[in-house]
C-alpha positions in Angstrom: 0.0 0.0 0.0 1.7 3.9 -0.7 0.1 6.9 0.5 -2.2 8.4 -1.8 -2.1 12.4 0.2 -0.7 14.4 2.6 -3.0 13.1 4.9 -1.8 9.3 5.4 1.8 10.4 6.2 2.7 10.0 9.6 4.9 13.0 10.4 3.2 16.4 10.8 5.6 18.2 9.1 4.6 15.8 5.9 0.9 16.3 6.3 0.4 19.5 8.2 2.8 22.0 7.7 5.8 22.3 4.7 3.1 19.7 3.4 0.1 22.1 3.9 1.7 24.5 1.8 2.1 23.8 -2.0 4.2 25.9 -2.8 7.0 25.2 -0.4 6.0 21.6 -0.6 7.1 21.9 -4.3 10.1 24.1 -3.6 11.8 22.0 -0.9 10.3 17.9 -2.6 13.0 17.8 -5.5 15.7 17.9 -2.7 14.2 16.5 0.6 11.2 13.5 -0.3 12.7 10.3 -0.8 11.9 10.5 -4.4 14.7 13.3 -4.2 17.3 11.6 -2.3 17.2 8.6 -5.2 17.3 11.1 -8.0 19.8 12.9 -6.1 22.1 9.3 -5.5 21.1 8.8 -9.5 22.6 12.2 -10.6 25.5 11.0 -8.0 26.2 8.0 -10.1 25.8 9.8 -13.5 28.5 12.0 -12.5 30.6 9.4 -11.9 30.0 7.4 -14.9 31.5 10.9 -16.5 34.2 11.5 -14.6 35.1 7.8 -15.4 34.9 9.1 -19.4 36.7 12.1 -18.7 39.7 10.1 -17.3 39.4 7.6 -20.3 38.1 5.0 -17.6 35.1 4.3 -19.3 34.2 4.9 -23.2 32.0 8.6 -23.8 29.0 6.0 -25.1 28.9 4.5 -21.8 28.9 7.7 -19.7 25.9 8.8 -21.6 24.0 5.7 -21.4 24.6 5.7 -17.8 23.4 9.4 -17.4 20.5 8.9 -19.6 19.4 5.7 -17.9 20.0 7.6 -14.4 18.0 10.4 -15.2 15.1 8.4 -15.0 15.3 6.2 -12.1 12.4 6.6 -9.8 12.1 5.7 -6.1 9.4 2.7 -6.5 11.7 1.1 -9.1 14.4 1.1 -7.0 12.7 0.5 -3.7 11.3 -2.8 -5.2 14.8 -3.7 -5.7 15.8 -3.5 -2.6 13.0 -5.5 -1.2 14.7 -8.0 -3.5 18.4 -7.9 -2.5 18.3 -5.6 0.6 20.9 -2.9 -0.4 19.6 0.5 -1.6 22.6 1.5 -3.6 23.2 -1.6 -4.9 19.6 -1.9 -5.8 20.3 1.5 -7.7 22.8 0.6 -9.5 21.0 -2.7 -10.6 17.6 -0.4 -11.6 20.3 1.8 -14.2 22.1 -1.2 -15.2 19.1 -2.8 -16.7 18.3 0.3 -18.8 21.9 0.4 -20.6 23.3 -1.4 -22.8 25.1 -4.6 -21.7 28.7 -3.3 -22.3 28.0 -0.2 -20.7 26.8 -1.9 -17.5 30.3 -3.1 -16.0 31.3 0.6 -15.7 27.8 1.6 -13.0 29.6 2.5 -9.6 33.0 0.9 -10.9 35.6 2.1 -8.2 32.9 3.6 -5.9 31.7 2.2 -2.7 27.8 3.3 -1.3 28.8 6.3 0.9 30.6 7.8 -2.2 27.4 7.9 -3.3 25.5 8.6 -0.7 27.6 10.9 1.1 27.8 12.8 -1.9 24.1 12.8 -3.0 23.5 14.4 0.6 25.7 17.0 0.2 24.9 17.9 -3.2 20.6 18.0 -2.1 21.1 19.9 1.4 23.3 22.4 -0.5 20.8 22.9 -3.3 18.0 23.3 -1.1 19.2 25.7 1.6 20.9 27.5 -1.7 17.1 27.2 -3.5 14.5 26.7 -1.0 16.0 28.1 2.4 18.0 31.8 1.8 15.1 33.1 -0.5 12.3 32.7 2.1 15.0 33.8 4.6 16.1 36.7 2.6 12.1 37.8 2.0 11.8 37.8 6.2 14.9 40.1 6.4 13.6 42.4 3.7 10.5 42.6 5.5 12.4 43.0 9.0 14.0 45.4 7.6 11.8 47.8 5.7 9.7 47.6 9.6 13.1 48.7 11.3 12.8 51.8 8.9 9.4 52.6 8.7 9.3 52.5 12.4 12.9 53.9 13.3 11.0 57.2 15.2 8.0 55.2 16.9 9.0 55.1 20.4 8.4 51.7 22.4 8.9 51.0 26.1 12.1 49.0 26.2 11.5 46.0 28.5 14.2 43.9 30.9 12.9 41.2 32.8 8.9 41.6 31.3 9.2 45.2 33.0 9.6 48.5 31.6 13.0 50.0 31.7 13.9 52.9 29.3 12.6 54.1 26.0 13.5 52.5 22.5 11.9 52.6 19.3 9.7 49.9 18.0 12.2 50.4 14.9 15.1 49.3 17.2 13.8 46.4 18.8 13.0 44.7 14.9 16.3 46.1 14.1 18.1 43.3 16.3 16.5 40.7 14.4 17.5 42.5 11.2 21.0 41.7 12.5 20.5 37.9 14.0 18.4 37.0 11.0 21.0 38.6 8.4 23.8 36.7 10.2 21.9 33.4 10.3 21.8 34.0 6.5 25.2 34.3 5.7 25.8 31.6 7.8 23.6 29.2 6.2 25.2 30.1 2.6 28.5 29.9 4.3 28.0 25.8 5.7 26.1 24.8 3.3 28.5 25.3 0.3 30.8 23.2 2.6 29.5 20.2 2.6 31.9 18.3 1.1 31.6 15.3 -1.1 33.7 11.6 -1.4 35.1 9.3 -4.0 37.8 7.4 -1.8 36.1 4.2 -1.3 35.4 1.7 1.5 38.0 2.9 3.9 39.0 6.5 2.1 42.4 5.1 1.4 41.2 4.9 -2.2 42.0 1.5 -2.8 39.4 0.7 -5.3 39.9 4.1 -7.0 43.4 3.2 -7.2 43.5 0.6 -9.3 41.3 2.4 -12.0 43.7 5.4 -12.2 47.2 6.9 -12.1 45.8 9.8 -10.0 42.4 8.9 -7.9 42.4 12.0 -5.9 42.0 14.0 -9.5 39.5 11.3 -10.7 37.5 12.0 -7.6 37.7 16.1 -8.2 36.3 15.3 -11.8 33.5 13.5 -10.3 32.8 16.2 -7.6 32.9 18.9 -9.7 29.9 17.6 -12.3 27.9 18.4 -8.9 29.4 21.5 -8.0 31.1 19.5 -4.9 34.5 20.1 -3.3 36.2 16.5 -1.4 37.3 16.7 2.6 41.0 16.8 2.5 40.5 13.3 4.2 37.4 11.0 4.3 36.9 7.3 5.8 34.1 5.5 4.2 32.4 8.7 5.2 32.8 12.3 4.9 34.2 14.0 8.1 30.4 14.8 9.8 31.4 18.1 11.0 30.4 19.9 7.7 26.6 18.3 8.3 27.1 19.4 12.4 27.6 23.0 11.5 25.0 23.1 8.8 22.2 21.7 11.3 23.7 23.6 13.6 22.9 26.8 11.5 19.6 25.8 10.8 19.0 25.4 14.4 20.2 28.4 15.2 18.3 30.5 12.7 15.1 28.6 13.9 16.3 30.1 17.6 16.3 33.3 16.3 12.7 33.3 14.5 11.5 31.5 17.8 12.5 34.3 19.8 11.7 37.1 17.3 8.1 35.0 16.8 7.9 35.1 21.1 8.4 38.7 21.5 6.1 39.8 18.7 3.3 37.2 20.7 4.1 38.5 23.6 3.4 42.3 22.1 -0.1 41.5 21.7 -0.8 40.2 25.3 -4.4 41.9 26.3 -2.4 44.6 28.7 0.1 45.2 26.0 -1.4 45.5 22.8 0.8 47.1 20.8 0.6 45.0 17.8 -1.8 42.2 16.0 -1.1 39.5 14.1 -3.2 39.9 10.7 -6.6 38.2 11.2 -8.1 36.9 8.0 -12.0 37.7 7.5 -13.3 34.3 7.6 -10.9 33.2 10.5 -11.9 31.7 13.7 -10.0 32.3 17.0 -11.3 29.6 19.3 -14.3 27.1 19.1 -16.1 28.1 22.5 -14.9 32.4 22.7 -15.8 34.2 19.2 -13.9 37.2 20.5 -10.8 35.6 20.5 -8.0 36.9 18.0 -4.8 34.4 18.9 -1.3 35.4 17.6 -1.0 31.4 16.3 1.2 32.2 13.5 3.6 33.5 15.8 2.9 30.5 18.3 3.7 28.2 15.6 6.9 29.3 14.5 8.4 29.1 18.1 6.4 25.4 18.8 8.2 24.4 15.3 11.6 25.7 17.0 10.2 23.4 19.8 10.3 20.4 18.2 13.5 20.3 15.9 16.1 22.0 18.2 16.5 18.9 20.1 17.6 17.4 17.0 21.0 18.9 16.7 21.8 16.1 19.2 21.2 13.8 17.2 23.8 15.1 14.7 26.3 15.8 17.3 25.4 12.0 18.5 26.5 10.9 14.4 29.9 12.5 14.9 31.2 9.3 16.2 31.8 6.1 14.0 33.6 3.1 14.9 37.0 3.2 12.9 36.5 3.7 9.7 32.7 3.7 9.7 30.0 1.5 11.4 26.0 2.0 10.8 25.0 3.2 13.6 24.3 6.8 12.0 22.9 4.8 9.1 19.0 5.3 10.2 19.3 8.6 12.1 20.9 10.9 9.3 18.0 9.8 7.3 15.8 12.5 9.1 18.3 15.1 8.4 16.6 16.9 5.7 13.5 17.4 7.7 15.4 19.7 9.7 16.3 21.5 6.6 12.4 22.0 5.3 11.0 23.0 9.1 13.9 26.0 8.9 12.5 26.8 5.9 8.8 26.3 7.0 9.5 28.9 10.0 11.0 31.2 7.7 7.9 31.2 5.4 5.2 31.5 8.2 6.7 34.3 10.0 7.6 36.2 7.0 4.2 36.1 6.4 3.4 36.7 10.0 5.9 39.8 10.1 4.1 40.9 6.7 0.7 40.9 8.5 1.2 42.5 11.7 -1.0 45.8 12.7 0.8 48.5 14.7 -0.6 50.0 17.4 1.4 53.3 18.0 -1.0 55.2 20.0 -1.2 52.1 22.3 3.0 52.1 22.4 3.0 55.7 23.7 0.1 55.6 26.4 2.6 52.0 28.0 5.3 54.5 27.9 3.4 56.6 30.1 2.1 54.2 32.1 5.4 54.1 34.7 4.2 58.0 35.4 7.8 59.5 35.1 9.5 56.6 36.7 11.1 55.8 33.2 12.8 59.0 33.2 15.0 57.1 36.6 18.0 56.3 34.7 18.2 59.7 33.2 17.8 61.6 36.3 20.5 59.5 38.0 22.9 60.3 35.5 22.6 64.0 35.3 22.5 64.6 38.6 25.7 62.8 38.9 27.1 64.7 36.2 26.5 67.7 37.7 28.3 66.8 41.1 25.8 65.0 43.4 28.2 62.2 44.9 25.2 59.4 45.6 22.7 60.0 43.1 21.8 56.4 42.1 20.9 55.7 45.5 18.7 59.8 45.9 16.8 58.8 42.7 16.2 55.3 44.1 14.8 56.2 47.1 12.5 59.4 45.2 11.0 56.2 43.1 9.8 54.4 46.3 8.4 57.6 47.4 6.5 58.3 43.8 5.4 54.7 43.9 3.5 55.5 47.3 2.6 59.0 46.7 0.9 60.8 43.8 4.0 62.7 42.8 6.2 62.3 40.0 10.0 61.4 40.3 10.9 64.3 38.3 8.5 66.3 40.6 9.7 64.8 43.6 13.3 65.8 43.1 11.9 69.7 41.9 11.0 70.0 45.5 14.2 68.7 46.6 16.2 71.2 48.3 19.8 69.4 47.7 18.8 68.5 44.1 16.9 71.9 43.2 20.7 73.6 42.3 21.6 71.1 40.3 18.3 70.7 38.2 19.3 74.3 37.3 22.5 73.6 35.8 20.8 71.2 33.3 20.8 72.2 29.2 17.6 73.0 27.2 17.8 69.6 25.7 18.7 68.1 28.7 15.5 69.2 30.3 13.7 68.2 27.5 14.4 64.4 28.1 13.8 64.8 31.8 10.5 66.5 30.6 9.5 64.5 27.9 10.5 60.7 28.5 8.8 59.5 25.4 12.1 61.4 23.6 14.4 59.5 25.9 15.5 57.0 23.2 19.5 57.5 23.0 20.4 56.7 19.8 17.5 54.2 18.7 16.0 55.6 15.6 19.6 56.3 14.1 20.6 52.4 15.1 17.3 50.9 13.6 18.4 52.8 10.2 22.2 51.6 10.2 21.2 48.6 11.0 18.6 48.2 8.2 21.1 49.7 5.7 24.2 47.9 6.8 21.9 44.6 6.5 20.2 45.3 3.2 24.1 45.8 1.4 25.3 42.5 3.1 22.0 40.6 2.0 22.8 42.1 -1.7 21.6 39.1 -3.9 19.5 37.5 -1.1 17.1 39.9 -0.7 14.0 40.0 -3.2 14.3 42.7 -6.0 
């Protein structure tokens, strides 16, 4: 029996979410679904068939029979082969063998062992699809990010430490750290993924069997590596050193951190008592089954569950580092879930771009929670210029004036007016230094001017990633 939808496959992620959504679903399958990883080992073993040609291994008629008879392997042809035999590249190699000619066939694999293959095919398929699939839906958050970190530069926010309010920012600002995380996470997805290195060494790496097909098996293995745009290890077992695949997951896990956390404080901005931004709310949607008022930021929930469920799963890779000797198979069933590590980063990426692209601002609502701490934001301010004007203990002055606002009905600021020790050095303060003390919504240091350099500094390093 085969699954005939979405809906019989066991994993979420199949049925649910990257499989809920066509478009990705079609973006990321070429690379990721099992149909991928055969084509992928297929293309593996038609570059090898021409690398064999291009060394005079293997006659030109041969390498093209091979290729041709590769490119259409399918995964049901070769799964039924296996079921026969019980070796999946061996039962590849038999599926392309019995669509060539019969001189042809002796040169399928010749010299290669099944990692060379398999290794490669990985590295060639995660590549493409964080290159294809993964930095473009990436690259459209960060444009988004960062056209908010401009267009909201000047909107002042209540910065927050702990979940309470501590001195002003913009709302500009605060997206503009994402800018920065996300934009890194990008280059350093790009960066690991074109490492991923590729194998043609043979059972132990010592190129044995490669050896006795050519003078120089280190230049026959380039040849083959470089039909798939592959680079080899400077030293392999029968596998590829896993670090390369550790510091790719690793990457992806990160850059689900980030989108978890940027997702959490954006869910977090539209608490009831906050309410400073919505998550977009289609017409016909429905926010719970028993409270029709209800308007849940689940978009933004998701993203951080999805970050949930697939961090723990760098473990896993960091588990597949060791290998017995030169290679044992205890990594042989595990790495076979790598790839959907790969399509949930670039599921997150898509929802909350989409999420990001959605949200309503609420900038009237940002300025009455600045106002809420009735002066006591303006603290840190105080403190300072009192101290810069000579008071020799004004941290712990201004401290104990905030107690005394929070029990009275006075401000801070008019607290410390009546202040006879503090009244001559309130007069020593600029114009613009009263201003701030005046006006704590305009206490924003440098905010609006880091939002923009950030958003420009991002958008020339994201050159090429970021949509046109």
């Amino acid at each position: 029996m085969t699954m005939q939808s979405r809906f019989d496959a066991i994993s979420p992620l199949d049925s649910r979410f990257y499989g809920g959504d066509a478009q990705l679903y079609g973006a990321l399958h070429p690379y990721l679904s099992e149909e991928g990883r055969v084509r992928a080992q297929a293309k593996a073993e038609a570059a090898l068939a021409r690398a064999l040609a291009d060394e005079g291994i293997a006659p030109q008629s041969a390498a093209d029979a091979i290729a041709a008879a590769a490119g259409r392997v399918g995964a049901a042809a070769v799964y039924a082969e296996e079921a026969r035999i019980g070796h999946d590249i061996r039962a590849l190699v038999n599926v392309i063998r019995a669509e060539i000619p019969p001189d042809a066939r002796r040169f399928v694999h010749l010299g290669a062992t099944s990692m060379d293959v398999v290794d490669t095919a990985n590295a060639w398929r995660y590549r493409e699809a964080v290159e294809k699939v993964v930095i473009p839906r990436l690259g459209l958050l960060a444009s988004r990010l960062i056209a908010l970190a401009e267009g909201e530069a000047e909107t002042t926010q209540a910065g927050r430490t702990h979940g309470q309010h501590a001195v002003p920012i913009t709302f500009g600002f605060a997206v503009a750290e994402y800018v920065s995380r996300v934009g890194g996470r990008i280059l350093f997805l790009q960066e690991r993924a074109r490492a991923l290195p590729g194998k043609l060494s043979g059972a132990v790496g010592a190129y044995n069997a490669p050896a006795l097909l050519a003078k120089d098996p280190r230049a026959l293995e380039r040849r083959y590596l470089a039909y798939l745009g592959l680079a080899p290890a400077s030293h392999s077992t029968q596998i590829v050193e896993p670090e390369a695949w550790s510091d790719l997951a690793h990457a992806c896990v990160t850059a689900l951190g980030v989108m978890a956390n940027l997702a959490d404080d954006m869910r977090h901005l539209q608490r009831t008592e906050i309410a400073e931004i919505s998550e977009g709310f289609a017409a016909q949607q429905v926010g719970s089954s028993t409270m029709p008022q209800k308007r849940n930021p689940v978009s933004f929930e998701n993203v951080k569950s999805m970050w949930k469920a697939f961090m723990p799963r760098v473990i896993t890779t960091y588990l597949d580092q060791i290998s017995e000797h030169q290679r044992d198979l205890t990594n042989s069933a595990s790495q076979r879930f790598s790839g959907e590590l790969i399509a949930a980063t670039a599921y997150a990426a898509t929802r909350l771009g989409s999420s990001i692209d959605g949200i309503r601002i609420d900038r009237e609502r940002m300025k009455a929670n600045v106002a809420l701490s009735k002066g006591g934001i303006i603290a840190e301010a105080l403190y300072i210029l009192l101290a810069k004007y000579g008071h020799p203990d004004a941290h712990e002055t201004v401290r104990r004036l905030t107690l005394e606002a929070e029990r009275g009905g006075r401000s801070v600021l008019e607290l410390a007016a009546l202040d006879p020790e503090l009244k001559p050095l309130l007069a020593k303060l600029t114009p613009a230094e009263r201003k701030v003390l005046d006006q704590p919504d305009e206490y924003r240091g440098l905010a609006p001017e880091v939002a923009r350099d950030v958003a420009k500094t991002w958008r020339g390093k994201l050159a090429g990633v970021l949509p046109e």
